[in-house]
C-alpha positions in Angstrom: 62.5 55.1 150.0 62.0 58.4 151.5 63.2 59.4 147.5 61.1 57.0 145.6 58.0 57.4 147.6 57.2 61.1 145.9 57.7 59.9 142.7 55.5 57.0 142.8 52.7 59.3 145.7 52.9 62.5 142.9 53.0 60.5 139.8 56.1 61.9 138.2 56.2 59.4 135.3 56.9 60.0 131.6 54.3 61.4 130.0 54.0 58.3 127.9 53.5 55.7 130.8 51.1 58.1 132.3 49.1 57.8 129.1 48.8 54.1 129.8 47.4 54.1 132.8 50.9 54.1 134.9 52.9 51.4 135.4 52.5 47.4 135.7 55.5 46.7 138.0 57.2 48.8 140.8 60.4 47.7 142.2 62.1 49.0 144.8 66.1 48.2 145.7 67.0 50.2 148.4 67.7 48.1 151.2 71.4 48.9 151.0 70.2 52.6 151.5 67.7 52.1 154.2 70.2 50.0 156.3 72.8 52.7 156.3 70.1 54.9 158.3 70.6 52.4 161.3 72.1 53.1 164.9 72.9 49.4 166.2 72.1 51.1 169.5 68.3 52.3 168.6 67.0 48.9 166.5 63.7 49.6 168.0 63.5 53.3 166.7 64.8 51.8 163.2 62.6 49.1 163.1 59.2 51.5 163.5 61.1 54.1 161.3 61.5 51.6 158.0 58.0 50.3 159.1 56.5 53.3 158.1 59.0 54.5 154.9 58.1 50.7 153.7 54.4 51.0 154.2 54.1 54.5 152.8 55.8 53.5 149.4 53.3 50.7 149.3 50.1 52.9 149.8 51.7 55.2 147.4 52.1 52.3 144.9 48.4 51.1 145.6 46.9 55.0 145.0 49.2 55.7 141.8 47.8 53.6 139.7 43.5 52.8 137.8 44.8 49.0 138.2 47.2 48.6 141.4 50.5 47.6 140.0 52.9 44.7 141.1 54.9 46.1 143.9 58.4 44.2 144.6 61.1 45.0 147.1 64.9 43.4 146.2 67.0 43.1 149.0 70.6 43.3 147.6 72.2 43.9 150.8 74.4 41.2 152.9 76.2 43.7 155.2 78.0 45.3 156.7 77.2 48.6 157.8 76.0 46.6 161.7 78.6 44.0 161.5 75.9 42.6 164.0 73.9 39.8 162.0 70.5 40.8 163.5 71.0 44.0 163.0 72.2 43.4 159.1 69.2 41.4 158.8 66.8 43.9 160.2 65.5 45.9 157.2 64.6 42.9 154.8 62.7 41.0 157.9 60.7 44.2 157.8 60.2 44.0 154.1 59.0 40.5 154.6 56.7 41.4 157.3 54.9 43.8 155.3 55.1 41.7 152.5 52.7 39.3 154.5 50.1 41.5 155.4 49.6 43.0 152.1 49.8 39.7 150.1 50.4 41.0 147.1 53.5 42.3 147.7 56.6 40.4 146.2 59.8 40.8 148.3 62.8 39.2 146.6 66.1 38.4 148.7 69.1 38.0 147.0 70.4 38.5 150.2 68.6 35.7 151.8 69.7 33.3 148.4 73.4 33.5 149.6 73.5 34.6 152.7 74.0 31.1 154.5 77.1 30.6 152.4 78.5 33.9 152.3 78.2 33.7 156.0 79.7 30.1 156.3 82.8 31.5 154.7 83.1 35.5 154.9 86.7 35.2 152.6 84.5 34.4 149.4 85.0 36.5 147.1 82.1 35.8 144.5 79.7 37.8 146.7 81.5 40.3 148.7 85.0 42.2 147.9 88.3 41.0 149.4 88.5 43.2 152.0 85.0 42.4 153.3 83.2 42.3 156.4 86.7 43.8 157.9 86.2 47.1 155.9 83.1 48.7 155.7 82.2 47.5 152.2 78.4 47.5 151.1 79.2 46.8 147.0 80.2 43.3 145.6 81.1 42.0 142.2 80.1 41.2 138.9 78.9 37.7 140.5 76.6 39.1 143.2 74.5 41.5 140.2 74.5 38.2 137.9 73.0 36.5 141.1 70.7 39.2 141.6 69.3 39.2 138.4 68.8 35.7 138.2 66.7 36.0 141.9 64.7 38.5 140.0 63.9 36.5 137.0 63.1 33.3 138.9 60.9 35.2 141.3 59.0 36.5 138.7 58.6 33.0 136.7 57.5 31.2 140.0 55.2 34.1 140.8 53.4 33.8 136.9 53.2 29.4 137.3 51.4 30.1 140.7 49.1 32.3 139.2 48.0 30.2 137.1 47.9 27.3 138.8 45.6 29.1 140.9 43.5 30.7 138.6 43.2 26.5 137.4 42.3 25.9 141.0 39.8 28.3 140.9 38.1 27.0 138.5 37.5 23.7 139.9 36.1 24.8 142.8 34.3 27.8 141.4 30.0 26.0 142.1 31.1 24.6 145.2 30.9 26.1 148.8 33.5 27.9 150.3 34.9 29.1 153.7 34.4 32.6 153.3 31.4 34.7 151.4 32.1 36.4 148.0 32.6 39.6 149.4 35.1 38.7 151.8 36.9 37.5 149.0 36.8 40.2 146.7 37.5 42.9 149.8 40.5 40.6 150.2 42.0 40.4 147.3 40.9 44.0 145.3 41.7 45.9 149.1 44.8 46.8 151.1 44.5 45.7 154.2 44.2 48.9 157.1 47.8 50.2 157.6 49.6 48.3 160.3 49.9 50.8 163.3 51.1 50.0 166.1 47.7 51.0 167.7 45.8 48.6 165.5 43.5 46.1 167.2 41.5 42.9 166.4 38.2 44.3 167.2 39.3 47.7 164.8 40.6 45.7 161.9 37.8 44.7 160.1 35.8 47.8 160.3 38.9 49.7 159.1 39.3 47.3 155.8 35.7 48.3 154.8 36.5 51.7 155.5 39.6 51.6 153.0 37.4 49.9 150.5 35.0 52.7 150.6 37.7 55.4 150.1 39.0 53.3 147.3 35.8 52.8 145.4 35.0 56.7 145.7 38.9 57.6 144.7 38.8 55.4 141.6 34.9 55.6 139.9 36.0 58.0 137.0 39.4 55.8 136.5 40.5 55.3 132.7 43.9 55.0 131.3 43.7 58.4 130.0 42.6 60.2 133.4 46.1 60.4 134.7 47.7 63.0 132.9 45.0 65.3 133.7 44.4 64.1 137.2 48.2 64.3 138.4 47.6 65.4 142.3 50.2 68.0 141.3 50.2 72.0 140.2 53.9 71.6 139.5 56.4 68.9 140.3 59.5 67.9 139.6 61.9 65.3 140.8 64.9 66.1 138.4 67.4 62.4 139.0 64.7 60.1 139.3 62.7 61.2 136.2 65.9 61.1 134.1 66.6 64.5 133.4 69.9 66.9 132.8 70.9 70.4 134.4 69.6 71.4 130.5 65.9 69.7 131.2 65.6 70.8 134.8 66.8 74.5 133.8 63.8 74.5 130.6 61.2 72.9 133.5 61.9 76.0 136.0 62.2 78.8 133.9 59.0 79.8 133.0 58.3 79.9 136.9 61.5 82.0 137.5 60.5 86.0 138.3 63.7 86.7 139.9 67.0 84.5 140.4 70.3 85.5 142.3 73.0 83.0 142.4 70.8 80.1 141.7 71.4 77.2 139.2 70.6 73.9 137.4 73.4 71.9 138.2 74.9 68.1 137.3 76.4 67.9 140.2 79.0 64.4 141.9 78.0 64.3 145.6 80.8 64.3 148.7 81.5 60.6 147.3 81.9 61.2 144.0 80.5 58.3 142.5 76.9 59.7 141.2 76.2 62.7 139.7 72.9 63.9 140.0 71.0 67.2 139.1 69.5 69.5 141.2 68.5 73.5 141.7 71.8 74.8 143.9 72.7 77.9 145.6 76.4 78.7 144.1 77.0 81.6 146.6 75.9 83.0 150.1 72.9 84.9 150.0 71.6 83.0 146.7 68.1 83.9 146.1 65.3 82.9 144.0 61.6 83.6 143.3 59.3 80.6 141.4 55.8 81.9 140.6 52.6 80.2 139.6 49.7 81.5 138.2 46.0 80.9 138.1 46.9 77.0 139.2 45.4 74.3 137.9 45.1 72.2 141.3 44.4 73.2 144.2 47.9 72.8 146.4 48.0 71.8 150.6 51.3 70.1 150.7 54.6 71.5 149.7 56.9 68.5 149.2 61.0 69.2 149.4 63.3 67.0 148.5 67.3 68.2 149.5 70.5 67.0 149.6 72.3 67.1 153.6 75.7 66.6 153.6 78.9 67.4 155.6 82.1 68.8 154.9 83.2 72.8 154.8 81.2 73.3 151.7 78.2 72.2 153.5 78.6 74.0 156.5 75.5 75.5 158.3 73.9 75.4 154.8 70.3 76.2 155.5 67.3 77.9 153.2 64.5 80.1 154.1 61.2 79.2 151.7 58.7 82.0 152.0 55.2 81.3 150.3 52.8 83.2 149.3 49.2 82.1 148.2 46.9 84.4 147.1 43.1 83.1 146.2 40.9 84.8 144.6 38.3 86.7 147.3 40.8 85.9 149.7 43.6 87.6 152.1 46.7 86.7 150.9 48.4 84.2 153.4 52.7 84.0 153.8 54.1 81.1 155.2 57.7 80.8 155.8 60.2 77.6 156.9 63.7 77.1 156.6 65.4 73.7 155.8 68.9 72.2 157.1 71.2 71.0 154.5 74.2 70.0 156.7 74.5 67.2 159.0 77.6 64.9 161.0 77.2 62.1 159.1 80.2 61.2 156.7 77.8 60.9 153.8 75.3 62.7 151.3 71.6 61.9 151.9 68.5 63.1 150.6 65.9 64.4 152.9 62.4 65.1 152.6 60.6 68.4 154.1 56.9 68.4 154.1 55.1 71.6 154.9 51.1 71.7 155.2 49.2 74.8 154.2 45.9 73.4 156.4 43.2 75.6 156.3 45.4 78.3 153.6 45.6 75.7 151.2 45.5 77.4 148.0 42.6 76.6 145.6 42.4 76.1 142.2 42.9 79.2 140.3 44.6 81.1 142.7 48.7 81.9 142.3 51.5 80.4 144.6 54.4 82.4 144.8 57.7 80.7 146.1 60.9 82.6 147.3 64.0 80.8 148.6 66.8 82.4 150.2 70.4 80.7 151.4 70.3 82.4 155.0 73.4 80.4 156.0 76.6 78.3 154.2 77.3 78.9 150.9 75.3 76.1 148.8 72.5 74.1 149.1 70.9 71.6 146.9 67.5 70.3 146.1 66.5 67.6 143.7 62.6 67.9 143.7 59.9 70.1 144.8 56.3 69.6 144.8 53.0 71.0 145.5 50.3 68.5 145.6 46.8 68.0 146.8 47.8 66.1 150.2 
């Protein structure tokens, strides 16, 4: 999720489903991923954690979109990274949670299909591969992604009958008197509810709901099908694996940006795993250094949105980069920020990372030009898969 939620916050669709207003369904199947984040020791500290990366792709669903789409989370994932059943179950009950609040969120589990079965006899083989739950084994056969599939369809057809049997409902009961007013209603079902903090209170809740309706209605007046092209949140943006592109695309996306580049390149590259290969700008040598330039932008950019590879190994090493930014507006001082990024860790696997960096009050506005230099100060490669600078 901490991948999937830029694309869907900053809009980085094609062109043509952008042209249609966005999209009508966003799924989401990473609860395989998110588990493998979990310390069995710190379930609290996971639990708020995937609170929040859940919650954040939803709001970024609801905002992406003139006509909120259908959001749906598929939980695929029956162990056994805990080996601990409450801990293997910990991510999709948080899914479910959610799922709740917002009412309009569909959360489909696969997982939750078999998982009294697979349980009742852990040898099966249908589900799970042979050496499974005594190896670490997350992946299963061609009978758990038939099963899957078949969740997925059902959940869908069940979801369109009780549409319309409540839309038939509806209107049956449309002259007479109801429970709750018209506008409760319609702030019910057109509104997310207020984001479910942990400092969230009864007496707050309903105050906050109207609030969120406001900020919708003001965010969404001038929304058409054809506004979102021109109203990405976006000056420039890319998210190279998830938008489907080659080294070839991601190379013809940068260059016109590029004012100076020393050991920098758009690779297709297999992670420490070797099972995906996905592209991404890396540093091929120490010292690496590269300068991306825009001028006279077209929206005014706060956030600066990286999205990295950290991985371990010697290549990996102390791998770190310096960015250096400098935003120059027009009757303005220029301003130079600088922040440096990790891209090695412990862990016995390759995970991308997000890195946020706010401008505040040197935001730059539109028109002015952003200037971008990144440096490897340390290891001999690093990797990023998306960069973007965005409105908030």
């Amino acid at each position: 999720l901490r991948f999937a939620t830029p694309l869907v916050k900053y809009w980085l669709y094609p062109p043509e489903l952008l042209a249609n207003g966005g999209p009508d369904v966003i799924m989401s199947s990473y609860s395989t991923n998110e588990q493998s984040q979990q310390d069995t020791t710190k379930s609290v500290e996971f639990a708020n954690r995937a609170r929040t990366r859940v919650e954040a792709f939803i709001r970024a669903a609801f905002a992406s979109d003139c006509q909120s789409p259908l959001v749906m989370f598929v939980d695929d994932y029956l162990g056994n990274f805990q080996d601990i059943i409450l801990g293997e179950m910990q991510f999709g009950n948080i899914v479910t949670e959610l799922s709740e609040w917002y009412g309009n969120i569909m959360s489909v589990s696969y997982a939750d299909v078999v998982r009294r079965h697979v349980y009742a006899d852990t040898s099966e083989t249908t589900f799970t591969l042979p050496e499974w739950p005594k190896k670490v084994e997350v992946h299963f056969g061609m009978g758990g992604h038939i099963a899957i599939a078949w969740c997925v369809l059902y959940a869908m057809m069940d979801a369109y009958m009780g549409y319309c049997d409540n839309r038939v409902f509806a209107e049956k009961m449309k002259n007479r008197p109801g429970v709750f007013s018209e506008s409760v209603l319609h702030l019910v079902n057109t509104v997310p509810p207020p984001e479910l903090r942990p400092d969230l209170t009864l007496q707050d809740v309903s105050r906050d709901w109207q609030v969120n309706a406001a900020r919708m209605l003001e965010g969404k007046s001038d929304c058409d099908s054809n506004s979102m092209v021109s109203s990405s949140p976006c000056s420039c943006a890319f998210l190279a694996g998830l938008q489907g592109w080659n080294a070839e695309e991601l190379h013809s996306f940068l260059q016109p940006f590029v004012v100076h580049n020393k050991g920098w390149e758009s690779i297709m590259e297999y992670g420490q795993g070797r099972t995906v290969e996905k592209p991404g700008l890396i540093a091929t040598a120490a010292n690496a250094s590269i300068t991306l330039q825009l001028k006279n932008i077209h929206k005014a950019v706060r956030m600066i949105n990286i999205q990295r590879i950290k991985s371990y190994g010697e290549k990996w090493k102390e791998s770190k980069a310096q960015f250096t930014v400098l935003v120059e507006n027009q009757k303005k001082t220029p301003y130079t920020a600088q922040f440096q990024v990790d891209g090695y860790h412990n862990a016995m696997k390759s995970i991308s990372y997000p890195f946020e960096y706010d401008l505040k009050d040197h935001w730059a506005e539109k028109g002015s030009n952003i200037t971008i230099t990144i440096d490897l100060v340390s290891g001999t490669t690093f990797k990023i898969l998306g960069m973007m600078l965005c409105e908030a």
